[in-house]
C-alpha positions in Angstrom: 118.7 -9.1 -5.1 118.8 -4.9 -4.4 115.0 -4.3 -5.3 115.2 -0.8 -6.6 112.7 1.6 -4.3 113.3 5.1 -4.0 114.3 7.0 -1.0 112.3 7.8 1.6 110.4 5.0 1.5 106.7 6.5 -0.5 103.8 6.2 1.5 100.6 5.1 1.1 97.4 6.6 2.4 93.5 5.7 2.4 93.3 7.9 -0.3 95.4 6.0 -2.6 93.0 2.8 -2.3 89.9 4.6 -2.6 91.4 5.9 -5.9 92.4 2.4 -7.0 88.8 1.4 -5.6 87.2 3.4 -8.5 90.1 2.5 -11.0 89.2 -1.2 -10.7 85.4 -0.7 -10.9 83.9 -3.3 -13.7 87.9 -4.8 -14.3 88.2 -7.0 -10.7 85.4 -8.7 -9.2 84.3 -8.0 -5.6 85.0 -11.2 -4.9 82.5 -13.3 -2.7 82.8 -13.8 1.7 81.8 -16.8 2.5 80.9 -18.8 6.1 82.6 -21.4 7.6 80.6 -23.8 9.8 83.7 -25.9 11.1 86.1 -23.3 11.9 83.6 -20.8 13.6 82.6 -24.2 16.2 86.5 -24.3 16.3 87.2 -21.0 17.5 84.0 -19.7 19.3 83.9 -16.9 16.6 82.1 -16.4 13.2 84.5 -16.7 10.9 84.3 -16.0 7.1 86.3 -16.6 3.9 87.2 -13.6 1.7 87.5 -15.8 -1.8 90.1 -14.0 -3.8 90.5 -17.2 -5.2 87.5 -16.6 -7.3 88.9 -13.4 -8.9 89.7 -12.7 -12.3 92.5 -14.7 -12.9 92.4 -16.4 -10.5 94.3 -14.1 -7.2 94.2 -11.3 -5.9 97.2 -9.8 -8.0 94.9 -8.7 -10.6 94.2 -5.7 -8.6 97.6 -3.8 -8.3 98.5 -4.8 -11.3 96.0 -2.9 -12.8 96.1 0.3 -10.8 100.2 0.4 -11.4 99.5 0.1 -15.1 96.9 2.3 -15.2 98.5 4.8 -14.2 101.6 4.7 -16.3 102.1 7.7 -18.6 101.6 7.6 -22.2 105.4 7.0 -23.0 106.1 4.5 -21.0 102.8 2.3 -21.9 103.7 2.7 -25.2 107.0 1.3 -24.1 105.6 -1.8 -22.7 105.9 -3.8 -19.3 107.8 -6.7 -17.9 107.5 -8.5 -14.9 108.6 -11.7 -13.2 106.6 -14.1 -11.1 106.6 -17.8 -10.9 102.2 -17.3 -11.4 99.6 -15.0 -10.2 101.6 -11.9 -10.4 102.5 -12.9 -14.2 98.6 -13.6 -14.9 97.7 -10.5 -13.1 99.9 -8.4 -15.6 99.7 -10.2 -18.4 95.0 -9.2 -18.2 96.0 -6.2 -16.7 98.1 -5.2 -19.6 95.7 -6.8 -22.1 92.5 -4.4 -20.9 94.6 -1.6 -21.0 96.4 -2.5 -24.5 100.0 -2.4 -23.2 102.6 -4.7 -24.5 103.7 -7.1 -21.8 106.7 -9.7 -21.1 106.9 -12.1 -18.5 110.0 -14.0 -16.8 109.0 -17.2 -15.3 111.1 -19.8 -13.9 112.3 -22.6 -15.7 109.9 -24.8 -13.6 107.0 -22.8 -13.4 103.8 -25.1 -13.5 102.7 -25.6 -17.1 99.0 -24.4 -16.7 100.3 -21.7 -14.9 102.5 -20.4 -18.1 100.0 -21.2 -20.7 96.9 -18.9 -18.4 99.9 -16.3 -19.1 100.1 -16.6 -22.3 96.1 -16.9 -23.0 95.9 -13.2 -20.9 98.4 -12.0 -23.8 102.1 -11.6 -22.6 104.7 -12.9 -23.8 106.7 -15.3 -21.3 110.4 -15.9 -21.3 111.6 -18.7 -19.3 114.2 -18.0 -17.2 116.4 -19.2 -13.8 115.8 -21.8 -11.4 114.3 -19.6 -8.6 112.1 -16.1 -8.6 115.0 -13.9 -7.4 117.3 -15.2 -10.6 114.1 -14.4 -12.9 113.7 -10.9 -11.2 117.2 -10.2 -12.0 116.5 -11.3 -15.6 113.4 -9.0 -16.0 115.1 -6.2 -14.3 117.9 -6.6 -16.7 115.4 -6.7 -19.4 113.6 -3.8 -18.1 117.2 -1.6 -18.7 117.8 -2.9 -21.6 114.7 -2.4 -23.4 113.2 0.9 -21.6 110.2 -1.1 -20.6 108.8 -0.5 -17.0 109.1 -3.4 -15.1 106.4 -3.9 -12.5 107.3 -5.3 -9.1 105.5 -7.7 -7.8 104.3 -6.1 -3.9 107.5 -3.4 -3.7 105.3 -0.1 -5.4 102.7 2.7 -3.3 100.5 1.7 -6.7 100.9 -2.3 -6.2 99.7 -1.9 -2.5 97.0 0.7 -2.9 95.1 -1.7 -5.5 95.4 -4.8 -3.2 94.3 -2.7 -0.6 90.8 -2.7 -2.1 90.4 -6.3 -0.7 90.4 -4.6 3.1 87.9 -1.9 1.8 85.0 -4.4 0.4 86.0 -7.1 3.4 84.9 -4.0 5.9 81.9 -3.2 3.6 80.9 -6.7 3.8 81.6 -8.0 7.7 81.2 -4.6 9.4 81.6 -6.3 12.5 84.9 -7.8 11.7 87.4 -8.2 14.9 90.5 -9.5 12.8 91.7 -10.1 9.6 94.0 -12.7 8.8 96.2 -12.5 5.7 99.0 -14.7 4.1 102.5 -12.3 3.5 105.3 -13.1 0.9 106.8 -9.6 0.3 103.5 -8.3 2.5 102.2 -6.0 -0.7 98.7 -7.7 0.2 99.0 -7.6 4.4 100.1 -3.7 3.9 97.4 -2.4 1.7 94.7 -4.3 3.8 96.2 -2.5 6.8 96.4 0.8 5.3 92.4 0.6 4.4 91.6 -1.5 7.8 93.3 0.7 10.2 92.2 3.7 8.8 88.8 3.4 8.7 88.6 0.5 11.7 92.1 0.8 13.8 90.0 -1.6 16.4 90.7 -4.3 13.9 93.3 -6.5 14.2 95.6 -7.7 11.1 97.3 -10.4 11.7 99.8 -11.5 8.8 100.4 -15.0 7.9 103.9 -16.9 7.0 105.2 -20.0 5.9 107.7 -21.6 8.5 110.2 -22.1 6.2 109.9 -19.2 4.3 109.1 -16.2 7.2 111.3 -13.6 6.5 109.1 -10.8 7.9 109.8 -11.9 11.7 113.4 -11.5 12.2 113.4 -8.2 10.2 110.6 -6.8 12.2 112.9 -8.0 14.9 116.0 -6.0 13.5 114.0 -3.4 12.4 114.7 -3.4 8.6 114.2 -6.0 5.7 116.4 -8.9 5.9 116.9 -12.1 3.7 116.6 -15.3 4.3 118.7 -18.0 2.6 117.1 -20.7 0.6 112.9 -20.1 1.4 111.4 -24.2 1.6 107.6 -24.6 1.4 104.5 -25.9 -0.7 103.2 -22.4 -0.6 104.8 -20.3 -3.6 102.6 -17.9 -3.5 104.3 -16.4 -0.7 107.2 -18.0 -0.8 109.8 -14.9 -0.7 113.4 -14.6 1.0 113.4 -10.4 1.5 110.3 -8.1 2.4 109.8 -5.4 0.4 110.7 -2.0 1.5 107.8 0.0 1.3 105.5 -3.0 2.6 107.6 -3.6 5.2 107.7 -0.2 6.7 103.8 -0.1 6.7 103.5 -3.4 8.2 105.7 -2.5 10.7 103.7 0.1 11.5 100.7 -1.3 11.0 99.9 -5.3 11.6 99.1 -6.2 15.2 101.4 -9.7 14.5 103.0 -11.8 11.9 102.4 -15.3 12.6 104.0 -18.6 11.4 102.6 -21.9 10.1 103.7 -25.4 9.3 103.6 -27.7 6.2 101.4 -29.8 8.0 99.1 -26.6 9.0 98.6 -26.1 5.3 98.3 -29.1 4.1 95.6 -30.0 6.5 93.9 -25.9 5.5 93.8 -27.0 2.2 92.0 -30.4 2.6 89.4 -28.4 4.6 88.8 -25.7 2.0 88.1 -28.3 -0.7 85.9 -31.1 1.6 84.1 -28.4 3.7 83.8 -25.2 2.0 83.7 -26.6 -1.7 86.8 -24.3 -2.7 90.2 -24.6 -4.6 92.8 -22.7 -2.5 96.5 -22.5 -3.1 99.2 -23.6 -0.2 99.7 -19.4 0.1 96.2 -18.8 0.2 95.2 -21.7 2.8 97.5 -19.8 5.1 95.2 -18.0 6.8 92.9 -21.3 7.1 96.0 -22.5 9.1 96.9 -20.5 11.0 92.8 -20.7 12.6 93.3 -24.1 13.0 96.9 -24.3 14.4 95.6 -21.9 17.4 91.9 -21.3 17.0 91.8 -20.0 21.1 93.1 -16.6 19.6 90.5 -15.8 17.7 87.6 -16.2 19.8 86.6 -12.4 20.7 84.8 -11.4 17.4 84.1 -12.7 13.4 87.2 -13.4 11.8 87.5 -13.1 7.7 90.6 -15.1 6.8 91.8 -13.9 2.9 91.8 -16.6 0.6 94.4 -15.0 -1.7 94.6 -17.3 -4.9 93.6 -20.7 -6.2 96.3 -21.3 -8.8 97.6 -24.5 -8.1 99.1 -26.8 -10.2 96.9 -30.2 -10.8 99.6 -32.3 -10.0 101.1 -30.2 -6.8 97.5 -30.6 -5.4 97.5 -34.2 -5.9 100.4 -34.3 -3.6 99.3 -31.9 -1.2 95.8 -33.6 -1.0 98.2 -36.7 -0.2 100.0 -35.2 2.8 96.9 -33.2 4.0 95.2 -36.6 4.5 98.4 -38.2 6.4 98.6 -35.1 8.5 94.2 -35.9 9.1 95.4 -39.0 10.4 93.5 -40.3 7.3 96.2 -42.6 6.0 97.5 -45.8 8.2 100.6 -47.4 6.6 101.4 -51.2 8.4 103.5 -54.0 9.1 102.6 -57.1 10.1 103.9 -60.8 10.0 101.2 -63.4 8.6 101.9 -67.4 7.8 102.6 -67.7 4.6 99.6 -70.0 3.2 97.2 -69.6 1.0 94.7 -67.7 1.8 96.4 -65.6 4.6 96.3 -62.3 2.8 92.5 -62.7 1.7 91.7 -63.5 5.8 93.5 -60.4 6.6 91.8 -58.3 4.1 88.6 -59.8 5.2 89.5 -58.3 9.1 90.3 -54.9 7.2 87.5 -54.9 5.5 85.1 -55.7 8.8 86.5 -52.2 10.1 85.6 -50.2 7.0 89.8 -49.4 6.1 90.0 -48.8 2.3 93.4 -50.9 1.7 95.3 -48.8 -1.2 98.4 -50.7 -1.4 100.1 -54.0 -0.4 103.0 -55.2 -0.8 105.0 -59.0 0.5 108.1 -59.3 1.9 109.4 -62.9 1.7 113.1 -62.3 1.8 114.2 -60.5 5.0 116.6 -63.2 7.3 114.6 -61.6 10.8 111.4 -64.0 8.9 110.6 -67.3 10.0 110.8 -70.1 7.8 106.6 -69.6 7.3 106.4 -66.2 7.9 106.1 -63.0 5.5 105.7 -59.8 5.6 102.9 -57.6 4.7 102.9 -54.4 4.3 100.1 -52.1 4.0 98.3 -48.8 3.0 95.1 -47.9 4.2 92.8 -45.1 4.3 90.7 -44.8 6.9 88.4 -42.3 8.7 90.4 -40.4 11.5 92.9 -41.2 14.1 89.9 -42.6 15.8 89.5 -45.2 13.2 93.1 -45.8 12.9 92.9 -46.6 16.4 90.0 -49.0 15.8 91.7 -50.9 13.2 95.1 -51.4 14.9 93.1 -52.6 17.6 91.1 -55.2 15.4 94.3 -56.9 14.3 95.6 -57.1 17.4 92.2 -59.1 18.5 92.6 -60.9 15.3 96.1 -62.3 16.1 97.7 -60.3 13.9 101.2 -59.4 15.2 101.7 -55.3 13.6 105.1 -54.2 13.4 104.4 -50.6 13.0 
C-alpha cells in the first residue's frame, strides 16, 4: 500500500516531543523502569525494563495518538477519526478520541483477537471488521477516510505520531541518567524514531539500537538500499511489530539516527517472554519482548553501561500466550517428548512412570503404540511428554532410562 506522506519528508525535532511531553501531562502514565536481576548477571551490565506495558491501555500507542488528535483543528475533530490497527494502535485512538470527545472508527482485521476488539470498543470507537491482513484494513480505512472526510490517523507514518512516542526516550533519560543504550522493538519504527529524536538530542553518547522480528525485518534491507522497501508476506508471533514497509518519515530519522537495527528469532521471543512473566512478574507481548531478546540472543554487546530495554505493550491474546508460553518452555529445554519400547505386561507403564517419577519429570502426556509391524510380538510403544527442569534435567532423565533398561527411541 502507497502510505500517503507529504513531500519532503516533515521533520521532527526535540522541540516537538517536549511539546507532546506537556500535551500528555495527566492523560499517559509515566510508566514505571524496572530492574532485572537475571539479565544484568547475563550481560555484565545493569539493565532495566521501561514498562509501557503498564500504560493506559495497555502500549505505548496511547501517546501519539493523543498528541496527533490533539492537535487536530476544530473542523476536522468535528469530522471525526478513523484508523486501522490489528490492537494497540486501535485502543490507543479509540481513549485518545474519547478524552478529547472526537468521534472515532476503527478497521480491524477479520481475525483480530476478540479481547483485543471488545478493549476497542469499551474506549468508545466504533470497529469495522475488515480484510485478512493490516495492509488490506489500511486500505479500507483509508478508503473510508475519502469517503467520509474523516482524518485518518496512521499508525507510526505522522511528525505528531512520533513526537508523542518520543516522550518514552525523554522520561527513560530522566529516570536512568546513566543509560548507555536503549533497546527498542520497530514495526514501521514510529516508536525507535521518536526515542531517537529525544535520546540523541539531549544524550547523542547513547546508543539506540532497534529491534526486529526475523521474519518480519523490513528495516534492514531498506536501510541497505537507502529507501523504504517491502517485504512480501511478514511471518511472526509478534504483531505488534509485525509490518512489511517502513514508514517514510520514521525511516528517514532512523536512518539518521539509530546506531543498528537488530534481528531476533521466534525462539528468541518465545524464550523473552517466558522470562518477563517467571522473573520479572510482567505480561509482555511477542513485540514488546523484543528487546528482552535481543539481550539474551547476544548479551556480550551490551556490557559497557545500564541498558533500558522498552517494554512496548502487553496486549496479548489469552489464548496466543498459552501457545507462546508452550514454545517458550520447548525452546528452555523445559519440555522432553520420548520414545521408548517397553514389554507389554501389566504393569510396564506404572514401572516406567515410577523411574520418571524418581527423577522429578512431570509426565503430561502418554500415549501406546501397539500396532506398528517394526514392534515385536511383546513390545509396545510409549510415547511420552514431560516437563522437566532444564536441559540439565533432560539430560538426567534420558540418562535414568537408559540405566533403567529402557531402550529410548528419541
Amino acid at each position: 500500500m502507497n502510505y500517503r506522506v507529504p513531500q519532503p519528508v516533515p521533520q521532527v525535532i526535540l522541540d516537538d516531543v517536549r511539546g507532546a511531553q506537556k500535551m500528555l501531562s495527566g492523560v499517559s502514565r509515566v510508566t514505571a523502569m524496572e530492574g532485572s536481576r537475571y539479565l544484568s548477571s547475563l550481560t555484565g551490565s545493569p539493565v532495566h525494563f521501561k514498562c509501557e506495558n503498564l500504560q493506559r491501555t495497555g502500549s505505548f500507542k496511547l501517546r501519539g495518538a493523543y498528541v496527533r488528535i490533539a492537535g487536530l483543528r476544530p473542523e476536522q475533530r468535528a469530522a471525526g477519526v478513523v484508523a486501522a490497527s490489528a490492537g494497540n494502535h486501535a485502543q490507543g485512538v479509540a481513549l485518545a478520541s474519547s478524552l478529547l470527545g472526537v468521534r472515532s472508527t476503527v478497521f480491524m482485521p477479520v481475525g483480530a483477537p476478540l479481547p483485543k476488539v471488545a478493549a476497542t470498543q469499551d474506549y468508545g470507537a466504533e470497529v469495522r471488521m475488515h480484510g485478512q491482513v493490516v495492509d488490506e484494513t489500511l486500505a479500507a480505512a483509508q478508503e473510508y477516510a475519502d469517503r467520509t472526510g474523516a482524518v485518518f490517523i496512521h499508525p507510526f507514518d505522522h511528525r505528531d505520531i512520533i513526537a508523542g512516542q518520543g516522550t518514552v526516550g525523554l522520561e527513560i533519560l530522566e529516570q536512568c541518567p546513566e543509560v548507555r543504550t536503549i533497546l527498542v522493538g520497530i514495526g514501521g519504527g514510529g516508536l525507535a524514531a521518536g526515542v531517537a529524536v529525544a535520546v540523541k538530542a539531549l544524550r547523542p553518547d547513547v546508543r539506540v539500537i532497534g529491534v526486529q522480528a526475523a521474519g518480519a525485518a523490513a528495516y534492514p534491507p531498506s536501510l541497505k538500499v537507502g529507501h523504504p522497501v517491502s517485504i512480501e508476506n511478514p511471518i511472526t508471533m509478534a504483531d505488534g511489530i509485525k509490518v512489511g514497509r517502513p514508514g517514510d518519515i520514521p525511516f528517514k530519522i532512523i536512518g539518521e539516527l539509530l546506531d543498528d537495527v537488530r534481528t531476533v528469532s521466534e525462539d528468541a521471543l518465545s524464550s523473552a517472554l517466558l522470562l518477563c512473566m517467571e522473573r520479572a512478574k510482567l505480561v509482555v507481548e511477542p513485540a514488546g519482548c523484543s528487546p528482552v531478546a535481543a539481550l539474551l540472543s547476544e548479551p556480550e554487546l551490551y556490557g559497557d553501561g545500564p541498558v533500558v530495554a522498552v517494554l512496548s505493550g502487553g496486549n496479548v491474546d489469552p489464548l496466543l500466550l498459552q501457545r507462546i508460553l508452550r514454545h517458550g518452555m520447548a525452546a528452555a529445554g523445559r519440555y522432553l517428548s520420548l520414545r521408548l519400547r517397553v514389554t507389554d505386561r501389566p504393569g510396564a507403564l506404572a514401572g516406567l512412570l515410577g523411574e520418571l517419577s524418581v527423577v522429578d519429570a512431570n509426565v503430561l502426556d502418554v500415549s501406546h503404540v501397539r500396532t506398528d509391524p517394526r514392534l515385536g510380538l511383546t513390545e509396545v510403544e510409549v510415547e511420552l511428554h514431560l516437563e522437566t527442569k532444564g536441559p540439565k534435567h533432560c539430560a538426567e532423565v534420558a540418562r535414568a532410562l537408559h540405566g533403567a533398561g529402557y531402550k529410548v527411541m528419541s
